[in-house]
C-alpha positions as CSV (number, residue, x, y, z in Angstrom):
1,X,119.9,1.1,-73.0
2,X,117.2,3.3,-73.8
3,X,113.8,3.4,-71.4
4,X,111.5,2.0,-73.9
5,X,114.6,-1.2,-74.7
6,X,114.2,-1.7,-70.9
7,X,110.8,-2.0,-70.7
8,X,110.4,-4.4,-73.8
9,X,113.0,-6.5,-71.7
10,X,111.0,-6.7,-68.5
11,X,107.8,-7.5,-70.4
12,X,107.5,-10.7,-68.4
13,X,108.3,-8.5,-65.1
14,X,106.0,-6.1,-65.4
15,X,103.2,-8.7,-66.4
16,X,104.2,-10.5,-62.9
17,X,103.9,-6.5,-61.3
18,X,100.5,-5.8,-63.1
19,X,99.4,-9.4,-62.0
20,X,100.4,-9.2,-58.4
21,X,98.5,-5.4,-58.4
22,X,95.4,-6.5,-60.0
23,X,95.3,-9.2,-57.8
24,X,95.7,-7.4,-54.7
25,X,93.6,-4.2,-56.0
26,X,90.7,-6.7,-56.6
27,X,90.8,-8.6,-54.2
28,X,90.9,-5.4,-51.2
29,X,87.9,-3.9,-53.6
30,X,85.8,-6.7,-53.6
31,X,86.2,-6.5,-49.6
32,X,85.5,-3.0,-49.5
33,X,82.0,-3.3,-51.3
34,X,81.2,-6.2,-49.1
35,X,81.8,-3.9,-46.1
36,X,79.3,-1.1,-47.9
37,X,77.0,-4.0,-47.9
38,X,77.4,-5.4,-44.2
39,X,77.6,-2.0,-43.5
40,X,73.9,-1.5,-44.9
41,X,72.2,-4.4,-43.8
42,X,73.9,-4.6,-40.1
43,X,75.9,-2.2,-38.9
44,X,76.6,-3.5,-35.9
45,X,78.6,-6.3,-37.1
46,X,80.4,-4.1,-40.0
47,X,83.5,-3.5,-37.7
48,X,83.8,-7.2,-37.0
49,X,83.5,-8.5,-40.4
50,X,85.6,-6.1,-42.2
51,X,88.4,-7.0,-39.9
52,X,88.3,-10.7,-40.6
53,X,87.8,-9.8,-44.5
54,X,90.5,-7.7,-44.2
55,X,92.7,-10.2,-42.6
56,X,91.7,-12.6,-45.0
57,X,92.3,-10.8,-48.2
58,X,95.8,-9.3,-46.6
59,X,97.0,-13.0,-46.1
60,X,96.4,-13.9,-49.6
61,X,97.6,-10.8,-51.5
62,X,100.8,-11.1,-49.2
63,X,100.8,-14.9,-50.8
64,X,101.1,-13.1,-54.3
65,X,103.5,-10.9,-53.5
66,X,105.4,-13.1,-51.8
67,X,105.5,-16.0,-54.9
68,X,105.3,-12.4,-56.9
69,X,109.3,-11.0,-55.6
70,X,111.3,-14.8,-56.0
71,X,109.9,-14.7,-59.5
72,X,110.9,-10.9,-60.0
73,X,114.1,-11.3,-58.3
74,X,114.9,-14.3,-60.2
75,X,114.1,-12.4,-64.1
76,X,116.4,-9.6,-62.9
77,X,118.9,-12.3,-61.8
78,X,118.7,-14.0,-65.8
79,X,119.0,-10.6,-67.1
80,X,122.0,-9.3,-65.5
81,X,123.4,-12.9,-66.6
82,X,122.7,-12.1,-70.0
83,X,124.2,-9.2,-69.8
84,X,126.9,-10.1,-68.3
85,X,129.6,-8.9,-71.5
86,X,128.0,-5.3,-71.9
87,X,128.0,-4.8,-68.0
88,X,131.9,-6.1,-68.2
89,X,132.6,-3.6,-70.7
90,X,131.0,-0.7,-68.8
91,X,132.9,-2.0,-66.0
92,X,136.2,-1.9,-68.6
93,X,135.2,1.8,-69.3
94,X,135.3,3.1,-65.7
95,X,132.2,2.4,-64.1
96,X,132.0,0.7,-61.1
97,X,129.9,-2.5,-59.9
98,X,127.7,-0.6,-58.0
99,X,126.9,2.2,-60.4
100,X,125.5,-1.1,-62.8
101,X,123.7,-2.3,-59.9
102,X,121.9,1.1,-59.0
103,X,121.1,1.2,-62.5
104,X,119.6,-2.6,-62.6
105,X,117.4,-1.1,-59.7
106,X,116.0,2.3,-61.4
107,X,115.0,-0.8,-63.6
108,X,112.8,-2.2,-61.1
109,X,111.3,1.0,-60.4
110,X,110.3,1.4,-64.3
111,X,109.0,-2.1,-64.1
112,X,107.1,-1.4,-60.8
113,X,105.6,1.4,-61.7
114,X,104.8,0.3,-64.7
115,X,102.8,-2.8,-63.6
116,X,101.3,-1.1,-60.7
117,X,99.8,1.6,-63.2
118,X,98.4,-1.0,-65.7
119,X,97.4,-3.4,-62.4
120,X,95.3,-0.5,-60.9
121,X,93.3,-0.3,-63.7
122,X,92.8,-3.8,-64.6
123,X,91.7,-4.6,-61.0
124,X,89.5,-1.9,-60.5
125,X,88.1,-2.5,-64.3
126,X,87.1,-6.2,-62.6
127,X,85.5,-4.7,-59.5
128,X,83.2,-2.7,-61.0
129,X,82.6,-5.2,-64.1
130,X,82.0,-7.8,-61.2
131,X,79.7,-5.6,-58.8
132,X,77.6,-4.8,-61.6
133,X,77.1,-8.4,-63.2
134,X,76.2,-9.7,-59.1
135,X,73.8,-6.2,-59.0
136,X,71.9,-7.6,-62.5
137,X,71.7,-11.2,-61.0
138,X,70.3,-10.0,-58.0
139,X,73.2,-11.4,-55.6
140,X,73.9,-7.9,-54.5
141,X,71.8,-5.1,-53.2
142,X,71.5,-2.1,-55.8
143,X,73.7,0.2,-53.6
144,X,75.7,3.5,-55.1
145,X,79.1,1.5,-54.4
146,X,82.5,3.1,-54.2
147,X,84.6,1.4,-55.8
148,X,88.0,2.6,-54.8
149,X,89.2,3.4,-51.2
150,X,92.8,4.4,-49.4
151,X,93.6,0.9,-48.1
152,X,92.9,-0.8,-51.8
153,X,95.4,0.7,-52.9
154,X,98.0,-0.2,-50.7
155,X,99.0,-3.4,-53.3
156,X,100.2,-1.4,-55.8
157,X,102.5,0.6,-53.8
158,X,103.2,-2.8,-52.3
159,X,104.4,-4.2,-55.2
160,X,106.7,-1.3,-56.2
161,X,108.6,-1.7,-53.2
162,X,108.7,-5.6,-53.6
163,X,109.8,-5.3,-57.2
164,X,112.5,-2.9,-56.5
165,X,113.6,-4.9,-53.6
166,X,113.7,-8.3,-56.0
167,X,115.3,-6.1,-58.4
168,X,118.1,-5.1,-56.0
169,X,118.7,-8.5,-54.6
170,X,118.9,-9.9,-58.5
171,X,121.1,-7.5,-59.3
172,X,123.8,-8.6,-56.8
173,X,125.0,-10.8,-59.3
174,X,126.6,-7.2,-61.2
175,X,129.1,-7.5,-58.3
176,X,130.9,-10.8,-59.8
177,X,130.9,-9.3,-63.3
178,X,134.6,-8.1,-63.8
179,X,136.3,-5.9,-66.6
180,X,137.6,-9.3,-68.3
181,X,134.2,-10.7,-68.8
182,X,134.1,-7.9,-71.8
183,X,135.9,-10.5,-73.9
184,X,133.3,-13.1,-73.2
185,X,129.6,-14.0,-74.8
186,X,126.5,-13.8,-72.9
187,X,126.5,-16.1,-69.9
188,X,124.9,-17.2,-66.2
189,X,126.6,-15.3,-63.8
190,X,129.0,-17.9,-62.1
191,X,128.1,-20.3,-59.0
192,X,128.2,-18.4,-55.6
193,X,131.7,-19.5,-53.7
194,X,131.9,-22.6,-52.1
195,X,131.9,-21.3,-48.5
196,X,128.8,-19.2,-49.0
197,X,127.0,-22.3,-50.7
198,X,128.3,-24.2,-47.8
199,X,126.7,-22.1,-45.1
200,X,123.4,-21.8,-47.5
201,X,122.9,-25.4,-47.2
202,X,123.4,-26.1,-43.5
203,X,121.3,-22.7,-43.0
204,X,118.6,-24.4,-45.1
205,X,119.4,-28.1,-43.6
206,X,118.8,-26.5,-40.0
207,X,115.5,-25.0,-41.2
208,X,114.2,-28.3,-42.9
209,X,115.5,-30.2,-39.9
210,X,113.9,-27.9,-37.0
211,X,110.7,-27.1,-39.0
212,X,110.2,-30.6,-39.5
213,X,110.5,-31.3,-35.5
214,X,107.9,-29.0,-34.8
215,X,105.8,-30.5,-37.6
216,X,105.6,-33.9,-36.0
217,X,105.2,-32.0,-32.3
218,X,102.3,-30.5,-34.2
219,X,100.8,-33.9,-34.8
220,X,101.8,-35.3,-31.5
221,X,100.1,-32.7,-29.7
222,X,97.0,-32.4,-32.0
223,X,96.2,-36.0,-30.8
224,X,95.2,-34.2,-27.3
225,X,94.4,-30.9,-28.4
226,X,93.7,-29.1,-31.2
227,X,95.8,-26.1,-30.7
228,X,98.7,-28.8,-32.2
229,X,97.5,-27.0,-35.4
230,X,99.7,-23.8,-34.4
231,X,102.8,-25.5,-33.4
232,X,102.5,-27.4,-37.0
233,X,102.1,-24.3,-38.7
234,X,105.3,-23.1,-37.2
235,X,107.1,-26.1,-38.5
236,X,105.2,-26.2,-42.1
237,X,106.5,-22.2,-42.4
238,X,109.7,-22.8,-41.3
239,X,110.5,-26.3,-42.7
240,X,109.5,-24.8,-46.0
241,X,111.4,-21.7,-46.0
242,X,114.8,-24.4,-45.5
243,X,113.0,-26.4,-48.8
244,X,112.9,-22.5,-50.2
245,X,116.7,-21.5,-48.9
246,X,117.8,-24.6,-49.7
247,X,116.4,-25.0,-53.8
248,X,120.0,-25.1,-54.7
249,X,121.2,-28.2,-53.4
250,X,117.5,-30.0,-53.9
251,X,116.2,-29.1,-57.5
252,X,119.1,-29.9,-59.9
253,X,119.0,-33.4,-57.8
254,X,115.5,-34.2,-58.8
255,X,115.4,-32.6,-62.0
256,X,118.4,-35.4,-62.8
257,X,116.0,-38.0,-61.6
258,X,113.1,-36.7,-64.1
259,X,115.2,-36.0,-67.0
260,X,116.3,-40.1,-66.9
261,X,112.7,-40.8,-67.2
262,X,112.5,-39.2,-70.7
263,X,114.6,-42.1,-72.1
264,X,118.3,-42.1,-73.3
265,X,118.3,-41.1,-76.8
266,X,120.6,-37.9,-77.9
267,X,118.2,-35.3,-77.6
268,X,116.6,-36.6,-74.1
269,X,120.1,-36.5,-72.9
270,X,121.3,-33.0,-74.2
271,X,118.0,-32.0,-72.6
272,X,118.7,-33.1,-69.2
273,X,122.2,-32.3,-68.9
274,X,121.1,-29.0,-70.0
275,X,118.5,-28.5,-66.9
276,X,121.3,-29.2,-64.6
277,X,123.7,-27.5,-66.2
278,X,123.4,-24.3,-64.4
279,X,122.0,-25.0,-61.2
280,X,120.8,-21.7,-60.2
281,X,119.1,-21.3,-63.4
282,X,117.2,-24.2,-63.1
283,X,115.9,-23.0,-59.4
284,X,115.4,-19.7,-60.8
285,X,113.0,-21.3,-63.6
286,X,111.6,-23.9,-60.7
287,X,111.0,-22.7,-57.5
288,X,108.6,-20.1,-57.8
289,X,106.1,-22.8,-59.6
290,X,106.9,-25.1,-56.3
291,X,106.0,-22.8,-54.0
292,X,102.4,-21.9,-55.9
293,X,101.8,-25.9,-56.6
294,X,102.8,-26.6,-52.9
295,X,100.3,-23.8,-50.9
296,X,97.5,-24.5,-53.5
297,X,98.0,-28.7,-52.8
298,X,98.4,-27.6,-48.9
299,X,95.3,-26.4,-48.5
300,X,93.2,-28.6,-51.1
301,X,94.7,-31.8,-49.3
302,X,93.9,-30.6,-46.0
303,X,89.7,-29.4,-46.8
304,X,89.8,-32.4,-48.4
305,X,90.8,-34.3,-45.4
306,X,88.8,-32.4,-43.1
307,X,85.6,-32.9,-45.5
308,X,86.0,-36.8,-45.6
309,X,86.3,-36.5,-41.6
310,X,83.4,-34.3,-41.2
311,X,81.2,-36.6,-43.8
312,X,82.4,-39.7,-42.0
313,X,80.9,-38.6,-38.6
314,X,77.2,-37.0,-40.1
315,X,74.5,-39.5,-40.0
316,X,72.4,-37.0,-41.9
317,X,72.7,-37.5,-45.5
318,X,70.6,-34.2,-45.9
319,X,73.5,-32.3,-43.6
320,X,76.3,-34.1,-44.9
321,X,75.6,-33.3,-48.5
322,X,75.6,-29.3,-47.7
323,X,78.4,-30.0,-45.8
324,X,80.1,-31.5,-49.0
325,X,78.6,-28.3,-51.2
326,X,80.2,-26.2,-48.6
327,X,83.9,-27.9,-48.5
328,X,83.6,-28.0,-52.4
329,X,82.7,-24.3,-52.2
330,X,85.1,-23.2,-50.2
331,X,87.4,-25.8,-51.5
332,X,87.1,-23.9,-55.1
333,X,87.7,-20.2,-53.8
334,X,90.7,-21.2,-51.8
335,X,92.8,-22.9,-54.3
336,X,91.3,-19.8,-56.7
337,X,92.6,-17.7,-54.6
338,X,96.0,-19.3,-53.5
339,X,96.2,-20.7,-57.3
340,X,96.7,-16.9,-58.7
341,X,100.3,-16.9,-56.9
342,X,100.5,-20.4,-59.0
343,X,99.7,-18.0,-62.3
344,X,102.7,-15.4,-61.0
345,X,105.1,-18.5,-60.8
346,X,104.5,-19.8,-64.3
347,X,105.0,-16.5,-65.8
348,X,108.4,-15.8,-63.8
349,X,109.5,-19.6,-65.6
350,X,108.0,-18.9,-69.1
351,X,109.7,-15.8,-68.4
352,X,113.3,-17.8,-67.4
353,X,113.0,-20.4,-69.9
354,X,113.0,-17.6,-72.5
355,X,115.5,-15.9,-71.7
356,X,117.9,-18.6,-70.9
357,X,117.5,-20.0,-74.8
358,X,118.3,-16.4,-75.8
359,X,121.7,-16.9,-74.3
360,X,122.4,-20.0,-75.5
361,X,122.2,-19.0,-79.4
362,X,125.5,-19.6,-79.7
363,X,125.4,-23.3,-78.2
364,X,122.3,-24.0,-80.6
365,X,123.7,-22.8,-83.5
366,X,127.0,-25.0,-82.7
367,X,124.4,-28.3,-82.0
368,X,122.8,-26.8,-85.7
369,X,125.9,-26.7,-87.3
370,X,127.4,-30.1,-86.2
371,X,124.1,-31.6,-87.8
372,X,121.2,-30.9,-85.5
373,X,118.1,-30.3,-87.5
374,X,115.6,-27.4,-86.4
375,X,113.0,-30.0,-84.9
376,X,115.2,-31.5,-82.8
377,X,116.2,-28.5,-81.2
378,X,112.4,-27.9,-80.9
379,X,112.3,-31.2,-79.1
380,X,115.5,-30.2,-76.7
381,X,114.0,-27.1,-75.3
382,X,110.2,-28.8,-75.2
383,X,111.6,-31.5,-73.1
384,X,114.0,-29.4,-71.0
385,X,110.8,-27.2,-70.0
386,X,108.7,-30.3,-69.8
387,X,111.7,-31.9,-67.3
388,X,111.5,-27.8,-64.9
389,X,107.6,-27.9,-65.6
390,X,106.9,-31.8,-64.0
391,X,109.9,-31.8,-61.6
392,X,108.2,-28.2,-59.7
393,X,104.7,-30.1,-59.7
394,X,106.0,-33.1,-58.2
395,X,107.8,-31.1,-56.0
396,X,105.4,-29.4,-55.0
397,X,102.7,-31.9,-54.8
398,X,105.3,-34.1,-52.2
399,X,105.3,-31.3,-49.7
400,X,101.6,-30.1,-50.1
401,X,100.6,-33.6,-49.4
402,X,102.5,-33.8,-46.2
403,X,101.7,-29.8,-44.7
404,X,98.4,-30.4,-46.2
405,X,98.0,-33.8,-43.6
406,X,99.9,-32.7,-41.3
407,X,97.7,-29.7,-40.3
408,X,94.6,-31.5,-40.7
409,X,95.7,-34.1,-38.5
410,X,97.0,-32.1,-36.2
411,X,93.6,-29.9,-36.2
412,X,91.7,-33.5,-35.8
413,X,93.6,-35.8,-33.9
414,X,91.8,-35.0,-30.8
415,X,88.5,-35.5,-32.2
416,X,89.5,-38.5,-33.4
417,X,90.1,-40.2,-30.0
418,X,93.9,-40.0,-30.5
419,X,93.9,-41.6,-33.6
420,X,95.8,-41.1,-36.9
421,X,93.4,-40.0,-40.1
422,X,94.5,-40.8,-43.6
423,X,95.1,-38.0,-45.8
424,X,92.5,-37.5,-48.7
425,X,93.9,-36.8,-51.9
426,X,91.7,-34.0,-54.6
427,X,91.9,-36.7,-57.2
428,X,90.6,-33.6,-59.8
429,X,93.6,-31.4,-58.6
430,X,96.2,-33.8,-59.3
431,X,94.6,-34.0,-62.6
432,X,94.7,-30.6,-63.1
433,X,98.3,-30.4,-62.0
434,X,99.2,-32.8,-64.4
435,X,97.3,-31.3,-67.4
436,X,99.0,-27.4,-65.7
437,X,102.4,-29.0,-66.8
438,X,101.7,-30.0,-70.0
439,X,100.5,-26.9,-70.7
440,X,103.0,-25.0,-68.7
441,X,106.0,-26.7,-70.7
442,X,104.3,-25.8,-74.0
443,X,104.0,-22.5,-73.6
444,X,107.5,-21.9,-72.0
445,X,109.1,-23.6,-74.6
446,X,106.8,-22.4,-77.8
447,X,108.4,-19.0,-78.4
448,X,112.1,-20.0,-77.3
449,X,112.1,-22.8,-79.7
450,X,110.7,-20.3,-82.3
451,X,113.6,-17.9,-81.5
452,X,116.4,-21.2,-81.6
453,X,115.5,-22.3,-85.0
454,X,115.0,-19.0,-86.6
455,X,118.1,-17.8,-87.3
456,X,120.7,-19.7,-89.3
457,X,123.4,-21.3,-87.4
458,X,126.5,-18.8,-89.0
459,X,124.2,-16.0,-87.3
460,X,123.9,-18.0,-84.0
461,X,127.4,-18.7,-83.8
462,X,128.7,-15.1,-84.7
463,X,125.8,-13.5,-81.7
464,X,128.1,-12.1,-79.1
């Protein structure tokens, strides 16, 4: 496979690279022209602030890059599935497993570069596009800003090394790909062995179990003190890392329970049996969208919580309405912020849902040929990316709702004389959520469904 074929078939990666750099580029340059102007106005606090601004904006790009390598690792993953029959037949002709996987890695380096080159550009293009607009509004002081520095950089090479990291760990699949798969069409790698799903789910069932522990030891000790906050951050971080570890076991069982909600007619049920199908698939497609919905619902649930608190106690109407600008404020930047890993996500299941219906163009031309007409293929692969799309946002929302009350209790408990506060849902985000899926399953399923229905079933059937 030539350079340029391998680039047109990590599209989707490097737009997750080139987002993740841009991101982190623009973010780290916007802090660096806020230093210039702390720097100018008082310099004696410049070392102070850009140290907290720095933490800041290095807690949030790690966010993206975190969201950023599941969602690469999991495109690399689909891809060596797809091709599992050429890899079999390399393998047939004398090279060796880990020759394909080195070569599945120089991949990520492409890809990594790639995005990091056109994410350099784009982010410092927003810097300067952004300093100048806040210069002509007068938010800004008319300074001869530098745009670029050492340390803004640091994303991009960042996100090299995380996307040929996620492209080595998705390429471990190469290793179950024998000489006899040559024989074979296109098809997910199979299930890891029993005994190492077995010790992936009591890994993961210790991690939800003990994080959780330390969750409610949060809450019981934020009822006396509000440093409970740090012992329920240790249990949110690790109780969702199990949730993370554990996808396997937990998606495919609530993606069943959404899928029956879409009613039982023949194209309903081909489309949920075909989200549980493969179960790795589907957590490929899934997770990386549950982890964006779940930080951005974390820490809208918990503002929102700790807004209602702080209103409930101001007697001031004056106060507690700046108050409420300044939790809506901060409210909106936040989940911004948070919400770009969100972005990352959908793009890594766009990007799975995609290639998943390319290797199944043999199945659909088989459903064509038995009598399936074109739209109600359409209808399959719109409902099994509506069924990923809700089931991630529901997902998510479940355990943003609890870390986001969690922490805020356990941050106001104290305060409270003891007592337990009820957690405040952001009616508008849930709304949002909900239109995000809709959306979310349109797109991933607009050009697969384009591809499924535009070739005739003989070609489908004869696609190797």
């Amino acid at each position: 496979m030539s350079a340029r074929d391998q680039l047109l078939e990590h599209r989707p990666s490097i737009l997750v690279a080139a987002l993740g750099t841009t991101f982190g580029v623009a973010l780290l340059g916007l802090t660096h022209v806020v230093e210039q102007v702390v720097a100018a106005s008082v310099v004696s606090s410049s070392v102070t602030v850009t140290g907290l601004l720095g933490a800041a904006a290095s807690v949030f790009v790690g966010l993206a890059l975190y969201v950023a390598a599941i969602v690469t690792s999991n495109t690399f993953a689909t891809v060596v599935a797809g091709r599992t029959p050429t890899i079999a037949l390399l393998r047939l002709l004398g090279s060796s497993a880990r020759d394909q996987r080195r070569a599945v890695a120089r991949e990520g380096l492409v890809v990594g570069l790639a995005g990091a080159v056109i994410g350099i550009v784009a982010g410092i293009a927003l810097v300067v596009v952004a300093v100048r607009v806040l210069v002509a509004q007068g938010h800004l002081p008319d300074l001869a800003y530098s745009y670029v520095s050492v340390g803004g950089l640091v994303p991009a090479v960042a996100v090299v090394l995380t996307t040929v990291a996620a492209a080595w760990v998705g390429s471990r699949r190469v290793l179950q790909v024998t000489p006899l798969k040559a024989t074979e069409a296109a098809q997910d790698a199979p299930l890891p062995g029993r005994s190492r799903r077995v010790v992936r789910t009591v890994f993961a069932t210790l991690l939800v179990v003990g994080g959780g522990l330390l969750l409610v030891a949060g809450v019981v000790v934020g009822l006396a003190d509000p440093t409970g906050v740090l012992v329920a951050f240790a249990g949110g971080v690790l109780s969702f890392t199990g949730v993370v570890v554990g996808a396997h076991a937990l998606m495919p069982a609530v993606l069943h329970a959404v899928g029956r909600a879409f009613g039982s007619s023949q194209v309903a049920r081909l489309a949920s049996e075909n989200a549980v199908r493969q179960p790795e698939r589907s957590t490929r497609a899934t997770i990386g969208v549950v982890i964006g919905v779940t930080l951005v619902t974390t820490l809208s649930v918990a503002l929102e919580t700790l807004r209602t608190f702080v209103h409930t106690l101001e007697q001031d109407p004056t106060y507690a309405a700046q108050l409420d600008q300044f939790f809506s404020t901060t409210l909106l930047v936040v989940a911004g912020l948070v919400g770009f890993s969100a972005v990352i996500a959908a793009v890594g299941m766009v990007n799975d849902m995609s290639l998943s219906v390319l290797q199944r163009r043999r199945e659909l031309g088989l459903l064509r040929a038995v009598g399936s007409t074109a739209g109600q293929v359409r209808r399959m692969i719109l409902l099994e990316a509506t069924q990923m799309a809700l089931t991630a946002i529901v997902v998510g929302v479940a355990l943003g709702v609890v870390y986001g009350w969690a922490g805020a209790q356990a941050l106001l408990g104290s305060v409270n004389d003891g007592a337990l506060i009820a957690p405040t849902l952001p009616v508008p985000l849930l709304v949002g959520l909900a239109l995000t899926a809709a959306v979310l399953a349109g797109v991933a399923a607009l050009v697969p469904a384009r591809r499924a229905t535009s070739v005739t079933p003989v070609e489908a059937l004869a696609a190797r």
